[in-house]
N, C-alpha and C positions, 0 to 999 in steps of 0.2 A: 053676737053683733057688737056689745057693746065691747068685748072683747080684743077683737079687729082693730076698731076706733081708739083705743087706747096705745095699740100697736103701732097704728100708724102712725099717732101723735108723736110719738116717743122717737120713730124715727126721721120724720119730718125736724125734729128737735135736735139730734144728734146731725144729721146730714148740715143743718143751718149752724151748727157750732163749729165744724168742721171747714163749712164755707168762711169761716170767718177768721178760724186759724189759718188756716193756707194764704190768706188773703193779707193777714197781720206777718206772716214771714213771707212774704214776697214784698211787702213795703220795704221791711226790712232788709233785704239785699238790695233791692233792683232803687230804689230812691237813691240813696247816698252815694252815686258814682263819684271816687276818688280825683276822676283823669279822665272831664269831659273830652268829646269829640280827640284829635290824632292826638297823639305823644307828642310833645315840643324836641327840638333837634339842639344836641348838646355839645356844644366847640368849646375846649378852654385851651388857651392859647398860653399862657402862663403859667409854672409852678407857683405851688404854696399862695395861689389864690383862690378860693371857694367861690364854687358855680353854687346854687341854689334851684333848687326845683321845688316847683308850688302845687298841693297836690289840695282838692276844693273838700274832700271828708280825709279823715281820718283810715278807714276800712283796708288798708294795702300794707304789705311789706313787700323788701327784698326779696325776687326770687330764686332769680341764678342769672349767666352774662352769659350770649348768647356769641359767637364765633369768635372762641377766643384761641386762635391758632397759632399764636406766637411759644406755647409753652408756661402759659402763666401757672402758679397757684394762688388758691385762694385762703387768707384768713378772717376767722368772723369772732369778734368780742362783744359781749351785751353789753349793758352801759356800765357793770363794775370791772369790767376788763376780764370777764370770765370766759374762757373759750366755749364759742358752740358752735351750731354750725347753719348752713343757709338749709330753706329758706328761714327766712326772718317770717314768722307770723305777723298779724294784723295786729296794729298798735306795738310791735315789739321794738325796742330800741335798742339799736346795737352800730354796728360799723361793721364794717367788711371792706377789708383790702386786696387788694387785686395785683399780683408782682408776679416780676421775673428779674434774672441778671440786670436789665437794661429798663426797665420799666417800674413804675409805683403808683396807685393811684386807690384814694380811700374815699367810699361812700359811705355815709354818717346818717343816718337818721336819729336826731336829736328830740323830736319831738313829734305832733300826729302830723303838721301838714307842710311837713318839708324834708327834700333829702340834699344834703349839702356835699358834692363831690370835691375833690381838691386832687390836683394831678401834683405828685411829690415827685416825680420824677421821667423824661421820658427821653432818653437817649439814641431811641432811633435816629435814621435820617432822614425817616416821613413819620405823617399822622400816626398813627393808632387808631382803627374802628372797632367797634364790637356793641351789641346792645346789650341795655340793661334792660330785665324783665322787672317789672312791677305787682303787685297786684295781691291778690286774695283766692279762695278756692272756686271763685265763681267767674273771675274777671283777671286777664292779664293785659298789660300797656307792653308793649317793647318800645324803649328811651336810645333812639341814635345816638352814640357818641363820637367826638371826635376829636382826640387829643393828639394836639400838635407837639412835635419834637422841641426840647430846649437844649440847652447849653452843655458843650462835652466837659471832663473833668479835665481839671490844668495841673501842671507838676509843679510843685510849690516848693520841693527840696528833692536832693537825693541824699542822703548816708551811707557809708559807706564803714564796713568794722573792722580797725586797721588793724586791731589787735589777730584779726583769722589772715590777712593780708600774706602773701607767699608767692618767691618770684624765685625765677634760677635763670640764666644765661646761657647755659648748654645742650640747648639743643641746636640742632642741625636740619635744615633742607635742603633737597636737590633742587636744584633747579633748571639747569640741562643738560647735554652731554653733548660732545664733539669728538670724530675721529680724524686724525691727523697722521699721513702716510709719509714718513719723509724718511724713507727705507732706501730709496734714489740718489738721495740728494747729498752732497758733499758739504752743506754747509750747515747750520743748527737755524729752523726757521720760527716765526714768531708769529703765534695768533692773536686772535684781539677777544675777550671775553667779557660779556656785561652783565654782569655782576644781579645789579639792581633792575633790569628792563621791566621785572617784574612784581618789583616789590609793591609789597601793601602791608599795612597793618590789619589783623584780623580778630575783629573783637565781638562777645556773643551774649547778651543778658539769655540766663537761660533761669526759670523757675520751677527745681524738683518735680514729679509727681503730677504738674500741672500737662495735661493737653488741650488745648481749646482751636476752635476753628481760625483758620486766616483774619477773621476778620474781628474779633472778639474785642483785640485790645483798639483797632480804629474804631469800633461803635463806642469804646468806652473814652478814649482821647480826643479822638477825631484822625482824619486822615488829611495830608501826610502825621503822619505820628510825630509827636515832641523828640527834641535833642536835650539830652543832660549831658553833663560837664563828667568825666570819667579820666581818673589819674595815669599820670604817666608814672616814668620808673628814673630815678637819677640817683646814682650812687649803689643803687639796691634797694633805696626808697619810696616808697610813695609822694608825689608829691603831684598840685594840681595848679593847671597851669589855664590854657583855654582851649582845651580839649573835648570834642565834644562829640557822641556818637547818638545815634537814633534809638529810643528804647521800642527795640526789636526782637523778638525772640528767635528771628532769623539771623545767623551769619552774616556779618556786613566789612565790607571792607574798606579803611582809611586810610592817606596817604601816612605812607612809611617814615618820610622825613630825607629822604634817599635822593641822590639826582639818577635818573632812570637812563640816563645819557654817560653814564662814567662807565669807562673803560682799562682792561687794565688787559697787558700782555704775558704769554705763558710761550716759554722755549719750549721746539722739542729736538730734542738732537737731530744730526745725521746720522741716516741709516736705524732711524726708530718710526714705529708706527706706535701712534700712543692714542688712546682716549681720554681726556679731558671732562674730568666731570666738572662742575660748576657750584657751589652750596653757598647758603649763606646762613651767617649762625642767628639764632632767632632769640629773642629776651618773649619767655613770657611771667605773666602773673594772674590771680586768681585773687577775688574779693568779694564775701559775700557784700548785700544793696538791700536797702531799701527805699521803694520811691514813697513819695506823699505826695498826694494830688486831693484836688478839692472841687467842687461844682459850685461856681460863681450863684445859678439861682438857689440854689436849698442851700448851702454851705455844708451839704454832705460830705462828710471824705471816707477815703478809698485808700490803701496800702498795696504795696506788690514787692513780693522779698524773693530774693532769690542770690546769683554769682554770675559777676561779671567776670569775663576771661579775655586776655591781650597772649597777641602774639605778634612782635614787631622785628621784624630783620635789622640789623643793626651793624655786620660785618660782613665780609666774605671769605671763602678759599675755594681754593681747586685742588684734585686728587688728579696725578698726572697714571694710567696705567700702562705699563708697555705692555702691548698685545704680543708681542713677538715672545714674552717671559712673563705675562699676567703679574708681573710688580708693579704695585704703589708705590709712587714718590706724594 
């Protein structure tokens, strides 16, 4: 009997130790809530100004960003700049940036009860949403975000490397054909051909190796796209005047300098049927560029190198052929 009683003491003792540890780790989690009642909603309207978020303990870190479907990645430094990776443990201090082509945005936790976001960058043409998870292995908060678009980048120069610069004068385009029956006729008649109706100048920023979607370079300028100053040709030389074509990675066309309304007359005998072709001789050139552009809010800047190409009509002729004997005059 006395036996029993000692038994039961001992587990009576052990049970009551146990109610007291369980009781000591549940203060332990469940007190110290980080991030009473909702998560606050987070707008920063501005670059390279710091939101701040107030968190009431210590017990949370970073844990991951929740519908981020623009294509971002992410990077995560502790506080000596050392790579590691999300989540960020309780009390851990580090930063994690959040980027894509067109977007930047870094959350900081510096210290136990605050995380200081800073939007460096956001080129879209709307917000940016996505949530930020919070929290510890027992508790998550998701933090609405909401960062607003800023300012596109501006062209601040172009260059151009005269030293690669390379032009020739000899080539040739068609430009239409005419047939002229005067097989009939006794006298030598006269048609009218125009030369220029068509002219343009055809000029093409093109950059190697790069393919990007139609819209790449407006989320990064803006839309309509910027005009830079792009040389002409006089003598064989380069020289730059106030010329100026849209930095487009598409083919664009600029007036020739040509009157589209001149006319000039071409004989063909009597008793000749002849075809008339039409050409006009083209000047082109070929230069590699580089632009420099900058983003007024961060004072980021941005390069893009590649070769501009010209091809300007500058002259004309016509090749007379008699169809009766397929000779050129």
């Amino acid at each position: 009997m006395l036996l029993l009683k000692q038994l039961y003491t001992r587990l009576a003792c052990t049970a009551g130790l146990l109610s007291l540890l369980l009781a000591g780790c549940n203060s332990d989690v469940f007190i110290d809530e980080f991030m009473p009642g909702e998560p606050p909603s987070v707008t920063i309207e501005r670059a390279d100004e710091p939101v701040t978020v107030s968190f009431e303990a210590d017990n949370w870190g970073v844990r991951y960003f929740e519908d981020l479907g623009y294509g971002f990645s992410t990077q995560c430094t502790d506080k000596d700049g050392n790579s590691c990776y999300l989540p960020l443990e309780e009390g851990q201090v580090g930063t994690v940036r959040i980027y894509n082509e067109f977007f930047d945005l870094e959350a900081a936790r510096r210290g136990g009860h605050e995380l200081e976001l800073t939007l460096r960058e956001n080129l879209y043409d709307h917000p940016v949403e996505f949530g930020l998870a919070v929290g510890n292995m027992y508790e998550e908060k998701l933090i609405p975000l909401l960062l607003a678009p800023g300012s596109k980048y501006r062209v601040d120069s172009v260059a151009y490397d005269w030293s690669q610069f390379f032009t020739y004068d000899y080539k040739a385009e068609w430009v239409y054909s005419l047939i002229v029956d005067n097989t009939l006729a006794a006298d030598t008649v006269w048609v009218n051909i125009r030369p220029y109706e068509k002219a343009v100048r055809r000029v093409r920023f093109s950059i190697p190796g790069q393919v990007m979607p139609a819209d790449y370079y407006t989320t990064i300028l803006g839309n309509p796209l910027p005009e830079v100053a792009i040389p002409d040709v006089e003598g064989g030389k380069p020289v730059m005047r106030d010329t100026r074509a849209t930095f487009s990675l598409g083919e664009q066309d600029l007036p020739a300098g040509l009157d589209k309304n001149f006319s000039a007359r071409v004989p063909v005998p009597a008793g000749k049927k002849m075809e008339v072709g039409v050409y006009v001789s083209v000047e082109n050139y070929s230069v590699p560029f580089t632009l420099h552009c900058s983003n007024p809010d961060n004072g980021r800047t941005r390069t893009f190198s590649g070769k501009l190409t010209s091809d300007r009509p500058y002259d004309y002729f016509y090749i007379r052929t008699d169809l009766n004997h397929t000779d050129e005059e």
